[in-house]
C-alpha positions as CSV (number, residue, x, y, z in Angstrom):
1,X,-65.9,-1.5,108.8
2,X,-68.8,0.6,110.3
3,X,-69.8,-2.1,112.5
4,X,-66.6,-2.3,114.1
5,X,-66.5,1.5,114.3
6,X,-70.1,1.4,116.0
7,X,-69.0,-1.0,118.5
8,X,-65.4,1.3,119.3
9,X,-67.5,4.7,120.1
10,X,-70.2,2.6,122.0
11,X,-67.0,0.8,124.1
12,X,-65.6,4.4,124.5
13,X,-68.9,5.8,126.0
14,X,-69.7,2.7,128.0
15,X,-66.2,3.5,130.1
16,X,-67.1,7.1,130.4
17,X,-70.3,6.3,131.7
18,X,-69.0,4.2,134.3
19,X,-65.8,6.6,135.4
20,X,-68.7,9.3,135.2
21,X,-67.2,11.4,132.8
22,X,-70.5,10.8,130.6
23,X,-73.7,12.0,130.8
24,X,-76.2,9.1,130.8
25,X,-79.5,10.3,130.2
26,X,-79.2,9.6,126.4
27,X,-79.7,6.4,125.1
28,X,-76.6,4.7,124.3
29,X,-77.5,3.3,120.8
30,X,-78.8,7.4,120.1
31,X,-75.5,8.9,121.1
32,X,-73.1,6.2,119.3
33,X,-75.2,6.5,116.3
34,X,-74.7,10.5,116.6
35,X,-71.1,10.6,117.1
36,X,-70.6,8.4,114.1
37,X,-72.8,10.3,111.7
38,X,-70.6,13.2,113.2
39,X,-67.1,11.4,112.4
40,X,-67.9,10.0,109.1
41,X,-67.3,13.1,106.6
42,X,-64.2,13.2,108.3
43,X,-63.3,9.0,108.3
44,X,-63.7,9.1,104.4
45,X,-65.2,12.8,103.2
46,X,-66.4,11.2,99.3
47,X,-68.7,10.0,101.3
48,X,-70.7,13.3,102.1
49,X,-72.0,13.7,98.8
50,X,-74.1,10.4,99.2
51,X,-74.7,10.7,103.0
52,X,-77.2,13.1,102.0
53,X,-80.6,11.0,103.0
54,X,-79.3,10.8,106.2
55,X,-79.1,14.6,106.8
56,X,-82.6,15.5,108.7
57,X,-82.4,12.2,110.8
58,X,-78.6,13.5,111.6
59,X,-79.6,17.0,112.7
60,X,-82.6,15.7,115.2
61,X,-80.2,13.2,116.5
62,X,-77.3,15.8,116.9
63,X,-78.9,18.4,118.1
64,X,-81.0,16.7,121.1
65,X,-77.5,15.0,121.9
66,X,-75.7,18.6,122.0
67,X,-78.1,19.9,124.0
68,X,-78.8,17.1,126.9
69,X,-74.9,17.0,127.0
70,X,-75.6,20.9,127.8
71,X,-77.8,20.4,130.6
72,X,-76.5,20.7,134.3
């Protein structure tokens, strides 16, 4: 189920990127990964209380991907 999710938000930014609605200077792999972590306490929220490992590698990966998607 999370595989197939990956690969939907990585198809999803792949097209933006090419329309150029996207900004491409993060790594693809980086920003999918980000937007999931983002989504998931949302997909199924029980799973927050055990995503909690995952929290300082989510905040590093958001917060560079917030603020490159800032940049001019």
């Amino acid at each position: 189920y999370a595989e197939r999710l990956l690969k939907l938000i990585e198809s999803i930014l792949v097209e933006g990127r090419q329309a150029g609605e996207f900004e491409r200077k993060t790594p693809l792999d980086e920003t999918t990964y980000a937007i999931y972590m983002v989504m998931c306490p949302f997909i199924n929220p029980v799973q927050l209380q055990f995503n909690l490992e995952t929290a300082p590698t989510a905040a590093v990966l958001l917060s560079s991907l917030i603020l490159r998607s800032l940049a001019p």
